[in-house]
PAGUTOR-39972 format. One record per residue (C-alpha): residue number from 1; x, y, z. Coordinates in nm, 2 decimals. Layout:
<i:NUM; east:X; north:Y; up:Z>
...
END
This chain:
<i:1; east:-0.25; north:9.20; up:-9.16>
<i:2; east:-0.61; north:9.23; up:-9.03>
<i:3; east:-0.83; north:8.98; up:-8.84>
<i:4; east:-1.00; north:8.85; up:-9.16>
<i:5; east:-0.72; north:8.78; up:-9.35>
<i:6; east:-0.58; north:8.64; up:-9.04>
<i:7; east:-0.85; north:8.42; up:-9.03>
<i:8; east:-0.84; north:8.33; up:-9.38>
<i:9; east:-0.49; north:8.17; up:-9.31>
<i:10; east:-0.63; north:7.98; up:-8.97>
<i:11; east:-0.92; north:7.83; up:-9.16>
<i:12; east:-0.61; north:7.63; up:-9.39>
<i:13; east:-0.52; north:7.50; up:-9.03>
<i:14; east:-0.64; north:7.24; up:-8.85>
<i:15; east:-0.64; north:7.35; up:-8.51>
<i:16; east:-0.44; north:7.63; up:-8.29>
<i:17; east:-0.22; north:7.59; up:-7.98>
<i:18; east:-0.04; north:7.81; up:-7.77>
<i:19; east:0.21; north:7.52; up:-7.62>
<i:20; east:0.51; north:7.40; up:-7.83>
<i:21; east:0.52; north:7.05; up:-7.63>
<i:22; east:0.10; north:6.98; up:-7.82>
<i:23; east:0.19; north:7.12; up:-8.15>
<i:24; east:0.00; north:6.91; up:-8.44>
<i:25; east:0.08; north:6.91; up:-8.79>
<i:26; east:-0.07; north:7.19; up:-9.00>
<i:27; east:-0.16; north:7.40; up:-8.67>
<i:28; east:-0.13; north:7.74; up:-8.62>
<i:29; east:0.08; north:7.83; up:-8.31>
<i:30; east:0.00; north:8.11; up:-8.10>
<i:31; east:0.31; north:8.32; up:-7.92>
<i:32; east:0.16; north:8.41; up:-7.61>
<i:33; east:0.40; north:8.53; up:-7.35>
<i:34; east:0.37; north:8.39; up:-6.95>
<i:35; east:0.49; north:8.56; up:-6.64>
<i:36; east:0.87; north:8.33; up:-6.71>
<i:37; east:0.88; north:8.34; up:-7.03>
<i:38; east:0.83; north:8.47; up:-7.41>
<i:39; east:0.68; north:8.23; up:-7.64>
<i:40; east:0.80; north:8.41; up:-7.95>
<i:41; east:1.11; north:8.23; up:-7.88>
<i:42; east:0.95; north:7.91; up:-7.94>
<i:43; east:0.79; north:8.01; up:-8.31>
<i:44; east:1.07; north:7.88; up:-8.49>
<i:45; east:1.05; north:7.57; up:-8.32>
<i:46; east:0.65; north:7.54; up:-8.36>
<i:47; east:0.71; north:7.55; up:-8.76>
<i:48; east:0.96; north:7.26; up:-8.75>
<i:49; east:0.72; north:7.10; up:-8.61>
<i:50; east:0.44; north:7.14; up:-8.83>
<i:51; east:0.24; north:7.37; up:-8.77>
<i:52; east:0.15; north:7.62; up:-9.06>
<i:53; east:0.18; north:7.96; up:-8.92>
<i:54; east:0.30; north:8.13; up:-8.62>
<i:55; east:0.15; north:8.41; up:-8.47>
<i:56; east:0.42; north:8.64; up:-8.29>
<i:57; east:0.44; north:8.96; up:-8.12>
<i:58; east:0.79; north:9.05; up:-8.18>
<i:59; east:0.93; north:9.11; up:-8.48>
<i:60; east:1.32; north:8.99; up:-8.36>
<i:61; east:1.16; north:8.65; up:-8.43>
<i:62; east:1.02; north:8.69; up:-8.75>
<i:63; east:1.11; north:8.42; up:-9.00>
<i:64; east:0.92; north:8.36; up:-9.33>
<i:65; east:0.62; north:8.45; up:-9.48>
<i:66; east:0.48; north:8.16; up:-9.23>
<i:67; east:0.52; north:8.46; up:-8.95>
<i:68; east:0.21; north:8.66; up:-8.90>
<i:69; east:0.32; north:8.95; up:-8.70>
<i:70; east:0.07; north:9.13; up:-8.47>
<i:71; east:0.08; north:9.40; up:-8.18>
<i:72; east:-0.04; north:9.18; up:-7.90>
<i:73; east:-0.08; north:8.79; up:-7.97>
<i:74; east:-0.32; north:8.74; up:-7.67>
<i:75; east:-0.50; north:9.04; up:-7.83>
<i:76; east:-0.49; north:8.89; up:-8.14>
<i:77; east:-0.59; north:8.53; up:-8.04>
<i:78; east:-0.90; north:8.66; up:-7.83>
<i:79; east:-1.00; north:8.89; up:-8.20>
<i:80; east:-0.97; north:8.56; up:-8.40>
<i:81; east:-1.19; north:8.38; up:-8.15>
<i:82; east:-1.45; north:8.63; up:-8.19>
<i:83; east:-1.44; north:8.65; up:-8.58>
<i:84; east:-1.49; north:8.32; up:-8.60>
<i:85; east:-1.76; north:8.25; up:-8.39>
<i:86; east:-1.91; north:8.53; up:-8.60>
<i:87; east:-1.83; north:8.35; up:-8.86>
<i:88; east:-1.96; north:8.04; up:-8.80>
<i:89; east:-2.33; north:8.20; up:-8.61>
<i:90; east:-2.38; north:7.88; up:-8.46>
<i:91; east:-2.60; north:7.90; up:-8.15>
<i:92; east:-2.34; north:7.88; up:-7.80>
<i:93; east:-2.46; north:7.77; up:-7.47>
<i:94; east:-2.24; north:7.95; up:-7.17>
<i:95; east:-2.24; north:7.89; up:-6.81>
<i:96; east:-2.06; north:8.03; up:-6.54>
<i:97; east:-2.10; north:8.03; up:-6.11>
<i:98; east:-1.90; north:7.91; up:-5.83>
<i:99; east:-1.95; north:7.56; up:-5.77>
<i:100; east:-2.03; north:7.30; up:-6.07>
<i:101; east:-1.94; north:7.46; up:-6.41>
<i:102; east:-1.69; north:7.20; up:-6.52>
<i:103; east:-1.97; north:6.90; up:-6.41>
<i:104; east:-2.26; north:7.08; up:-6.55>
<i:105; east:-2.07; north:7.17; up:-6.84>
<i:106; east:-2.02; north:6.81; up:-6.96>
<i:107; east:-2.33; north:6.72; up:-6.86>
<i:108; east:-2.48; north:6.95; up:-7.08>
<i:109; east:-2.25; north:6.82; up:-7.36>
<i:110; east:-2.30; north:6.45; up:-7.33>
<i:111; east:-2.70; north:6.52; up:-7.31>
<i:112; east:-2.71; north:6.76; up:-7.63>
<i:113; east:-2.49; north:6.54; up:-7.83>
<i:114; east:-2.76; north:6.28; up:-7.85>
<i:115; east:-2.87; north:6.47; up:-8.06>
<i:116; east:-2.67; north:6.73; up:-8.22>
<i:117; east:-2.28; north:6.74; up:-8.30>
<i:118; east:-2.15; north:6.96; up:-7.98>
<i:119; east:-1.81; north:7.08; up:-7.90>
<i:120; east:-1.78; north:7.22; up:-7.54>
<i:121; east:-1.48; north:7.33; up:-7.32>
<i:122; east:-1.18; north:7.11; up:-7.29>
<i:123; east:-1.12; north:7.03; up:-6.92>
<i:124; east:-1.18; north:7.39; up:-6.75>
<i:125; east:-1.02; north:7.57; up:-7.04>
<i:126; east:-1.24; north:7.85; up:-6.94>
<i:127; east:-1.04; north:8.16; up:-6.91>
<i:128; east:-0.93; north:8.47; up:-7.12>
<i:129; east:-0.73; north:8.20; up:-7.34>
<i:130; east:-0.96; north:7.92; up:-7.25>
<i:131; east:-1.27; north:8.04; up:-7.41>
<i:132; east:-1.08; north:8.16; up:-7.74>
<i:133; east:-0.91; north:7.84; up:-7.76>
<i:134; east:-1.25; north:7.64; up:-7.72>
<i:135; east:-1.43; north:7.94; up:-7.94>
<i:136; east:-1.15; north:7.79; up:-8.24>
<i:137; east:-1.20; north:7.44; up:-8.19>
<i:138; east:-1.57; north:7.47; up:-8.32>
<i:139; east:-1.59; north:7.41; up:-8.69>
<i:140; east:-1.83; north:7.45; up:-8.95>
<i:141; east:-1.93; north:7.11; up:-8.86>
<i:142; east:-2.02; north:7.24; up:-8.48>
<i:143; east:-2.46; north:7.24; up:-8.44>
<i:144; east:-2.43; north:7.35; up:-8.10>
<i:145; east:-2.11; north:7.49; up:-7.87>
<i:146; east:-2.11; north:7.49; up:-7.55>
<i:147; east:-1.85; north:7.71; up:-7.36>
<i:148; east:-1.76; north:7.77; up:-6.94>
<i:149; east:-1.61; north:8.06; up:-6.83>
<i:150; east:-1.43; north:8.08; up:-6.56>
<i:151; east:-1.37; north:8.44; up:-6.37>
<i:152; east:-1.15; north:8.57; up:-6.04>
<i:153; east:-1.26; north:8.94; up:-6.04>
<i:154; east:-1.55; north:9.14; up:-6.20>
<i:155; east:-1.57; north:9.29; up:-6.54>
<i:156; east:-1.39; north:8.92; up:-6.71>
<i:157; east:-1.80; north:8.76; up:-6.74>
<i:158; east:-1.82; north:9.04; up:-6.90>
<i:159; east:-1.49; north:9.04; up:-7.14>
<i:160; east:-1.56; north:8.66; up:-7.21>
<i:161; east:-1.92; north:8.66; up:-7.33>
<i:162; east:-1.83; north:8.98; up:-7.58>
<i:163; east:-1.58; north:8.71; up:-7.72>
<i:164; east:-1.81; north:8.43; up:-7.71>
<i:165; east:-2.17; north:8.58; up:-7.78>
<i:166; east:-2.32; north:8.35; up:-7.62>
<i:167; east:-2.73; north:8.31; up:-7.75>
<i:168; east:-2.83; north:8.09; up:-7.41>
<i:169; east:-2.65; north:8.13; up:-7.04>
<i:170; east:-2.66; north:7.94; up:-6.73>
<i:171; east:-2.54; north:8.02; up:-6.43>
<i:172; east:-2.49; north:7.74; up:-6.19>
<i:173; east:-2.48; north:7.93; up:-5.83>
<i:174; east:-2.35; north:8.21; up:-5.63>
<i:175; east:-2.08; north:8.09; up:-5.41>
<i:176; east:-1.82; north:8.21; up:-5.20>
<i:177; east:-1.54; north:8.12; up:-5.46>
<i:178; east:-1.26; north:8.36; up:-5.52>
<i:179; east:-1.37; north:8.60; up:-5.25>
<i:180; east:-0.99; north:8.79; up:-5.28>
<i:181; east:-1.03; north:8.86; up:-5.66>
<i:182; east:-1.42; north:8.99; up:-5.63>
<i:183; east:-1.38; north:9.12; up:-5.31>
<i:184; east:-1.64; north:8.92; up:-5.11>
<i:185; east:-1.96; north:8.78; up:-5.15>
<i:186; east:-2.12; north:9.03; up:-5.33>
<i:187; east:-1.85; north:9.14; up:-5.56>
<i:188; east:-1.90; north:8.73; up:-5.67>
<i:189; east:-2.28; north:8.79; up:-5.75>
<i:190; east:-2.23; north:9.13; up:-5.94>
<i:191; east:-1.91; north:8.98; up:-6.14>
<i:192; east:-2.11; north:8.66; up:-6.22>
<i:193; east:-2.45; north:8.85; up:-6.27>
<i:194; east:-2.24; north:8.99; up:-6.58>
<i:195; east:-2.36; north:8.70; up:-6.81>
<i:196; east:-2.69; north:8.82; up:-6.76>
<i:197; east:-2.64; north:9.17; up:-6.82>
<i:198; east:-2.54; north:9.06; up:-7.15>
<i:199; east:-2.80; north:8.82; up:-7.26>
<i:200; east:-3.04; north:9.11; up:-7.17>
<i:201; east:-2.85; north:9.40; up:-7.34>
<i:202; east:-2.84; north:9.15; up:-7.67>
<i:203; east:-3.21; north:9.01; up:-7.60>
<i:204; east:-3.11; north:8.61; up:-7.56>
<i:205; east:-3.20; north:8.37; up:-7.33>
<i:206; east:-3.11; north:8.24; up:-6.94>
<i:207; east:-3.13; north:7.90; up:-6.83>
<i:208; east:-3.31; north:7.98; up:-6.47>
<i:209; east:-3.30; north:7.71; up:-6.15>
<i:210; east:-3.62; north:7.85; up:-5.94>
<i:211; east:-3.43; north:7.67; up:-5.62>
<i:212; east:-3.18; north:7.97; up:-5.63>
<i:213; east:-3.36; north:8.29; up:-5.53>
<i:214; east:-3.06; north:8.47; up:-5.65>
<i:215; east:-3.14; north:8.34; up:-5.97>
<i:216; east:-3.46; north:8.44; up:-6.02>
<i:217; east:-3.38; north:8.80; up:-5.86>
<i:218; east:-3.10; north:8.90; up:-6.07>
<i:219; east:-3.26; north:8.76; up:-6.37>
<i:220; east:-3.62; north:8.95; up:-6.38>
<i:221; east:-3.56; north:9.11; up:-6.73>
<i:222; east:-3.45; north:8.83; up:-6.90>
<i:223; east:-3.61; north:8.61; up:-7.16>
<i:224; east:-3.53; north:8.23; up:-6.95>
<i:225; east:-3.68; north:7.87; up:-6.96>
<i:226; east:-3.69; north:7.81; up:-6.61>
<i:227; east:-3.65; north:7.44; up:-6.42>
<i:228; east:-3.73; north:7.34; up:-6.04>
<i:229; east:-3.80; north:7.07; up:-5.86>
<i:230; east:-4.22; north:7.07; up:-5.73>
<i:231; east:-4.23; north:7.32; up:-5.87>
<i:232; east:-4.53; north:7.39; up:-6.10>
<i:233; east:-4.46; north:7.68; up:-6.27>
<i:234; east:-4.12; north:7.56; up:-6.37>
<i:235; east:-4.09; north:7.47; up:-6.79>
<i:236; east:-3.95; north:7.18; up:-6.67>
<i:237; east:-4.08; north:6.99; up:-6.34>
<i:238; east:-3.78; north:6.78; up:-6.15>
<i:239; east:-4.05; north:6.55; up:-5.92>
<i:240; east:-3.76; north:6.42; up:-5.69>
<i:241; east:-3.41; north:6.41; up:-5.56>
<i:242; east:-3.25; north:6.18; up:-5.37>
<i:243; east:-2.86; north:6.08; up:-5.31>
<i:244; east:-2.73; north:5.78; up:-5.14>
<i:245; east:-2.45; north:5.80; up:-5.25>
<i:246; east:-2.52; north:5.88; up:-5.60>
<i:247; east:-2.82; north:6.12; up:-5.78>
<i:248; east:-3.13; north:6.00; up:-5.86>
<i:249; east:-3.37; north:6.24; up:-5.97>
<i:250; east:-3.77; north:6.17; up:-6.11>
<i:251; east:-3.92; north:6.39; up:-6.40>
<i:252; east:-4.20; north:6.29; up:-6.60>
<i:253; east:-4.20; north:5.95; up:-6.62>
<i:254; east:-3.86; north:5.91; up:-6.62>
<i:255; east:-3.59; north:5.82; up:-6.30>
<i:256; east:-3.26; north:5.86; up:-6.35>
<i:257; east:-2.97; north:5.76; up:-6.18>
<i:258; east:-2.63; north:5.90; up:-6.20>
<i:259; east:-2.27; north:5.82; up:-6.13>
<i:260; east:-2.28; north:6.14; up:-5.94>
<i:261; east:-2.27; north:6.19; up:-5.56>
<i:262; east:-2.43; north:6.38; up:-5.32>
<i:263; east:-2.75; north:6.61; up:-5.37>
<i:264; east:-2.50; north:6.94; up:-5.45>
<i:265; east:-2.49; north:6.79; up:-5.81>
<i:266; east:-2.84; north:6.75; up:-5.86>
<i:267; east:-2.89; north:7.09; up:-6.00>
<i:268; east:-2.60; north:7.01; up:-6.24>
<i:269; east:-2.80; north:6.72; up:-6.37>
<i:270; east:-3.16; north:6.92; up:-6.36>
<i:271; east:-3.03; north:7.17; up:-6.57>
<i:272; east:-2.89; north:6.93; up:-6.84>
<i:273; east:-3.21; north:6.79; up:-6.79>
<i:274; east:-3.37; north:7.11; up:-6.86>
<i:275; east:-3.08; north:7.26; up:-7.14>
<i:276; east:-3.21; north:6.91; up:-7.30>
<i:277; east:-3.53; north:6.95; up:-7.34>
<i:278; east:-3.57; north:7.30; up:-7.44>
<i:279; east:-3.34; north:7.18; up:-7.75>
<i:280; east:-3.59; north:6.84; up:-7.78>
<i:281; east:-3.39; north:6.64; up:-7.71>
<i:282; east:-3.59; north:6.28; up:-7.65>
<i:283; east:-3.62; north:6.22; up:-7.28>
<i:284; east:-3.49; north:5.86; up:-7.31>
<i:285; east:-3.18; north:5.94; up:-7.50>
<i:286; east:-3.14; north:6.25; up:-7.16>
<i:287; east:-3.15; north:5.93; up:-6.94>
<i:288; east:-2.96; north:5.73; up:-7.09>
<i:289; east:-2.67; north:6.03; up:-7.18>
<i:290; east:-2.70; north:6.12; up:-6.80>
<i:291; east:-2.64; north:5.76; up:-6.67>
<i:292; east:-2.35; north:5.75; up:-6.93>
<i:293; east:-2.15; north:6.00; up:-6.79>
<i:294; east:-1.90; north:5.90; up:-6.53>
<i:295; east:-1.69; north:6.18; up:-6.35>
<i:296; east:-1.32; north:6.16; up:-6.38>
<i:297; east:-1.02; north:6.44; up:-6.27>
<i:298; east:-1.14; north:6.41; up:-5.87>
<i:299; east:-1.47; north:6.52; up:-5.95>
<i:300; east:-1.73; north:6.34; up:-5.72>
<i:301; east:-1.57; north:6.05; up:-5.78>
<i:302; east:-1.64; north:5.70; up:-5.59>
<i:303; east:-1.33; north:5.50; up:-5.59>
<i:304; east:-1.30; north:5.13; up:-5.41>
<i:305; east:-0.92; north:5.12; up:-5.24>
<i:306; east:-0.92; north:4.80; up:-5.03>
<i:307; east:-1.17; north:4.73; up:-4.80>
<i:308; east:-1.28; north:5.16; up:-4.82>
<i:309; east:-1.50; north:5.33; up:-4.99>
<i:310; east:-1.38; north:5.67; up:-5.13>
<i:311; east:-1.55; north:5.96; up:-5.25>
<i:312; east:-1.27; north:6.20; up:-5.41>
<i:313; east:-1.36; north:6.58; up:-5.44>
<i:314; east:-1.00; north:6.71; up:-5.48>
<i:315; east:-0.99; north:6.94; up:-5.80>
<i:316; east:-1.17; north:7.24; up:-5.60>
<i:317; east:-1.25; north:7.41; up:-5.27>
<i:318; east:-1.42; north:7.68; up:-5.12>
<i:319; east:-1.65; north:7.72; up:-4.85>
<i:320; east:-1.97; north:7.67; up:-5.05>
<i:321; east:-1.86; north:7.37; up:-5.21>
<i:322; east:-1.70; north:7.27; up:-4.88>
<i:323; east:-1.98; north:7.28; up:-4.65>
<i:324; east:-2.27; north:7.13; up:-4.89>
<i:325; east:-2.00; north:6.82; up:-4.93>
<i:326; east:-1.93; north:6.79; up:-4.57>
<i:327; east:-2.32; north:6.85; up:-4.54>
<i:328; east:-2.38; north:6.55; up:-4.79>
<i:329; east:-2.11; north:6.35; up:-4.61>
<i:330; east:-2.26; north:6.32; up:-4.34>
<i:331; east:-2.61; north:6.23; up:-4.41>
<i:332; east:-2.52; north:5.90; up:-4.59>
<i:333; east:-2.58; north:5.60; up:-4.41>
<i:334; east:-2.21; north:5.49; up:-4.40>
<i:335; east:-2.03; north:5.39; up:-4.10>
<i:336; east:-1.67; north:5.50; up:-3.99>
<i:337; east:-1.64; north:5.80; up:-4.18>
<i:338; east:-1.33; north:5.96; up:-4.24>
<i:339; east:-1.28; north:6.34; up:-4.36>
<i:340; east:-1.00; north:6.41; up:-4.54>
<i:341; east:-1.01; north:6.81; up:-4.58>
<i:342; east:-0.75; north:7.03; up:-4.73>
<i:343; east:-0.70; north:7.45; up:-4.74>
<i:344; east:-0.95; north:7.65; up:-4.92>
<i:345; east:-0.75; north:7.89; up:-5.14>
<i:346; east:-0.79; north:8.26; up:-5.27>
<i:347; east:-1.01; north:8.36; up:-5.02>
<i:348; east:-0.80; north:8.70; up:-4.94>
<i:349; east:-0.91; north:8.85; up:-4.55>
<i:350; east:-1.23; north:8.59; up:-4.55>
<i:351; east:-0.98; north:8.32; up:-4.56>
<i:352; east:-0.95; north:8.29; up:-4.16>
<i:353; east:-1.33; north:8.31; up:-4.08>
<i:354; east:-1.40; north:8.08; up:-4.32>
<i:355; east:-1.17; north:7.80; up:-4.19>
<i:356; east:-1.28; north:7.84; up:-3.88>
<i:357; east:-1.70; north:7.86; up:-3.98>
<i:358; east:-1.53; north:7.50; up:-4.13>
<i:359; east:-1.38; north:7.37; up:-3.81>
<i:360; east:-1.65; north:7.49; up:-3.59>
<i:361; east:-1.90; north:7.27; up:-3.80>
<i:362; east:-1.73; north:6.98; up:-3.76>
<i:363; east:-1.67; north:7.00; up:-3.38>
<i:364; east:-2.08; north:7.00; up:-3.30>
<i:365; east:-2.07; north:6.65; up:-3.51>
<i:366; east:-1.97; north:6.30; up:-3.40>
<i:367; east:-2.07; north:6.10; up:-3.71>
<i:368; east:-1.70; north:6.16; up:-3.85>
<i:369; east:-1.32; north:6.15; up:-3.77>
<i:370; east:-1.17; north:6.47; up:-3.96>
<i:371; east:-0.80; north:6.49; up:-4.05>
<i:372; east:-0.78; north:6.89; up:-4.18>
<i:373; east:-0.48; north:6.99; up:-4.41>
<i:374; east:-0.30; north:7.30; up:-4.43>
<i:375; east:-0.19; north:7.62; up:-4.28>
<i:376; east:-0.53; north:7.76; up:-4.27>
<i:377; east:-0.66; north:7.45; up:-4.08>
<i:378; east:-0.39; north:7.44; up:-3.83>
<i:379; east:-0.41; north:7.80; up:-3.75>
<i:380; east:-0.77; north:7.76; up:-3.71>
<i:381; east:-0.74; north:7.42; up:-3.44>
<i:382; east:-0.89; north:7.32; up:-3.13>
<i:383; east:-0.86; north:7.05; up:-2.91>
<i:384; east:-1.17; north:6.81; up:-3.00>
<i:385; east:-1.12; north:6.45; up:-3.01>
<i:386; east:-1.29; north:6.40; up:-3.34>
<i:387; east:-1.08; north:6.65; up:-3.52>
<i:388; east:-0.64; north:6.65; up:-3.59>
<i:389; east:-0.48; north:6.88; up:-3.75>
<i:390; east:-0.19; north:6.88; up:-3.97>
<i:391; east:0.01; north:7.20; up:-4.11>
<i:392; east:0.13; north:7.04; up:-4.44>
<i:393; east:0.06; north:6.72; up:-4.67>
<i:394; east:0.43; north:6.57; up:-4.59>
<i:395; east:0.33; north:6.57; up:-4.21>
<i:396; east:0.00; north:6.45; up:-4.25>
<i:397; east:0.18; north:6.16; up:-4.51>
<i:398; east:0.37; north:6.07; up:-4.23>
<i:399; east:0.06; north:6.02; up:-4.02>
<i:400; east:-0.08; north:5.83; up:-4.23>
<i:401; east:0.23; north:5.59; up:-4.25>
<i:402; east:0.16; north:5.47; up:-3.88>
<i:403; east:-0.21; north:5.44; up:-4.00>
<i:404; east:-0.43; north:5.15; up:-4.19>
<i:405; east:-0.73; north:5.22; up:-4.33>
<i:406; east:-1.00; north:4.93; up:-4.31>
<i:407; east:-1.38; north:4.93; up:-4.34>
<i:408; east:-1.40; north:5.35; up:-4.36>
<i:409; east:-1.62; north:5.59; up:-4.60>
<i:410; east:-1.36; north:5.84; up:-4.69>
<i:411; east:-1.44; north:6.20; up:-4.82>
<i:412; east:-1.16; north:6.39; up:-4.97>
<i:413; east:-1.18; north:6.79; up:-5.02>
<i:414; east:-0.96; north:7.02; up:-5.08>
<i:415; east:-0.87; north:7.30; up:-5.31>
<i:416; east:-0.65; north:7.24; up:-5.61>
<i:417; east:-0.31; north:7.34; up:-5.46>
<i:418; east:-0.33; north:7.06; up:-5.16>
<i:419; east:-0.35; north:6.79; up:-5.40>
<i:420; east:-0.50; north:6.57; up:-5.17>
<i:421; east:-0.54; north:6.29; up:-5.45>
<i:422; east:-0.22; north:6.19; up:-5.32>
<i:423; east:-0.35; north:6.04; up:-4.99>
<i:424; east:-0.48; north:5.79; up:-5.23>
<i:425; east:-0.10; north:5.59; up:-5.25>
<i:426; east:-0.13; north:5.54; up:-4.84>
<i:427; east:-0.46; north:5.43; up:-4.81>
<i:428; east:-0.46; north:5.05; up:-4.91>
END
């Protein structure tokens, strides 16, 4: 059976899923197998049910005329994905970088819908299944998708927008994110740089912040609509930013304050700002989509626990986002503030230095107490009276057993893995 008459049969469905345990009726379930397991064991049980048709790899599991039997069901997932968004030629904004895709990407969503009917991402669905998955969810109903992509290693920018064909792309920065999978700093810039090799090679557009000179380097040949703040020769002018705690930024005549903190997210908001007014959308219905968006899953969010104020950054870490937050932290005008900082992850060989650039920052400050979490941390620690060290969360729980918070500012950061959402159930 070939893509298009595959395709036929998932346009009778009404969505796809690769996960057994989400199955909806009429669906069409996906085999895919994992590193434990092989999903083709699971297509009888998708059918039962409800979904429609199974898509399977091995023909040992091959039931009815419901199977559709491929070579490779990844293969034939991410080929789908790709027909149909050729199907459908609707226009696709994508965005990638190191720090803020997730944030940006809603952003952009909740500012465009005001407007147009969007579908973007699900969560930070954003990888080689990701994208296909969110690629399937658009419909002929769909004005305007809007996809992240995610990437740990060069060439997968690359794979990602050949699936996705993206006609607009935004990348948000060039961090130091997943140095063990690019292989450094530069191997990041030249594996995220991808996205623009392809808008030029197919003559579409960048979105372009003129605050990153990296930005404007790598993206000289492109056709872009550019944003900046002051800055003249911008398309769109951002007058101001301030944070404290959350966003406020002036453009036009226009101020607009977010439920975001700390100034690292104002270029999220600038280019929704911007991504909104090249597609005209009103600049009233931008404000009022921008102050309408509150951050949820540990993203920059500002929680009240008790008597303490908490700003809980847990989903992500790495030594960009790390330091601009700490940076951030510091500057508000809170008193007794408390850093609760867990290990940066996938960093590979940089993973030492870069805990101890970390620790080293915080030792030349005395506006903050700092607990730091994890192995990295603790083989990184020094005596200094404003700093403790813990090697893992259950010893660092234990801590904070013997310990009442009252009256602090709390930041908590950390990468995914540390959890560090859980420090919430102690602090009271």
């Amino acid at each position: 059976m070939n893509i298009q008459e595959i395709h036929s049969l998932f346009l009778q469905c009404k969505s796809v899923s690769i996960d057994t345990r989400k199955i909806e009726k009429d669906s069409m379930f996906c085999a895919i197998k994992g590193e434990n397991f092989d999903a083709n064991t699971f297509a009888a049980e998708a059918l039962d049910k409800g979904a429609k048709y199974v898509i399977i790899d091995n023909a040992e599991y091959f039931i009815d005329e419901r199977t559709i039997l491929v070579e490779d069901s990844l293969e034939a997932l991410q080929a789908l994905a790709k027909f149909h968004r050729t199907y459908l030629k609707l226009p696709i904004v994508a965005l990638t970088g190191s720090n803020g895709k997730t944030t940006t990407k809603e952003l952009i969503n909740v500012v465009l819908a005001k407007k147009y009917k969007t579908k973007a991402t699900v969560g930070n669905l954003n990888n080689h299944i990701g994208v296909p998955l969110t690629l399937l969810s658009f419909t002929s109903e769909t004005e305007i998708g809007i996809v992240e992509m995610g990437a740990n290693h060069k060439k997968e920018i690359e794979f990602l927008c050949e699936i996705a064909q993206p006609d607009y792309g935004y990348i948000t920065n060039f961090g130091k994110a997943h140095l063990e999978g690019f292989g450094g700093v530069e191997g990041v810039i030249i594996g995220k740089s991808e996205m623009y090799q392809y808008l030029v090679k197919n003559d579409k557009m960048a979105f372009i912040n003129l605050e990153d000179p990296i930005q404007i380097e790598k993206s000289k040949a492109i056709k872009s609509f550019t944003f900046g703040i002051n800055n003249s020769h911008a398309n769109v002018n951002i007058n101001k930013v301030t944070a404290n705690p959350f966003v406020t930024i002036d453009y036009g005549n226009f101020e607009v304050t977010s439920h975001l903190i700390g100034l690292y997210n104002s270029n999220n908001i600038n280019a929704a700002v911007a991504i909104g007014q090249f597609f005209e959308v009103e600049n009233e219905a931008i404000k009022d989509a921008i102050e309408g968006y509150i951050p949820e899953n540990n993203r920059s969010q500002l929680l009240k626990k008790g008597s303490n104020e908490i700003i809980l950054d847990a989903y992500n870490a790495n030594p960009s986002s790390m330091a601009v937050a700490i940076t951030n932290f510091l500057q508000l005008d809170n008193q007794n503030k408390i850093m609760i900082l867990g290990d940066m992850f996938e960093l590979g060989q940089e993973s030492q230095a870069e805990h101890k650039v970390i620790v080293d920052s915080l030792a030349n400050q005395n506006k903050s107490v700092c607990y730091l979490i994890g192995k990295a941390f603790y083989e990184n620690r020094i005596s200094n009276e404003n700093l403790q060290f813990f090697e893992t969360f259950d010893a660092f729980a234990m801590y904070l057993k013997t310990f009442k918070f009252s009256h602090n500012s709390i930041l908590i950061k950390g990468s995914r893995g540390m959890a560090l959402e859980r420090t919430l159930e102690y602090i009271s």
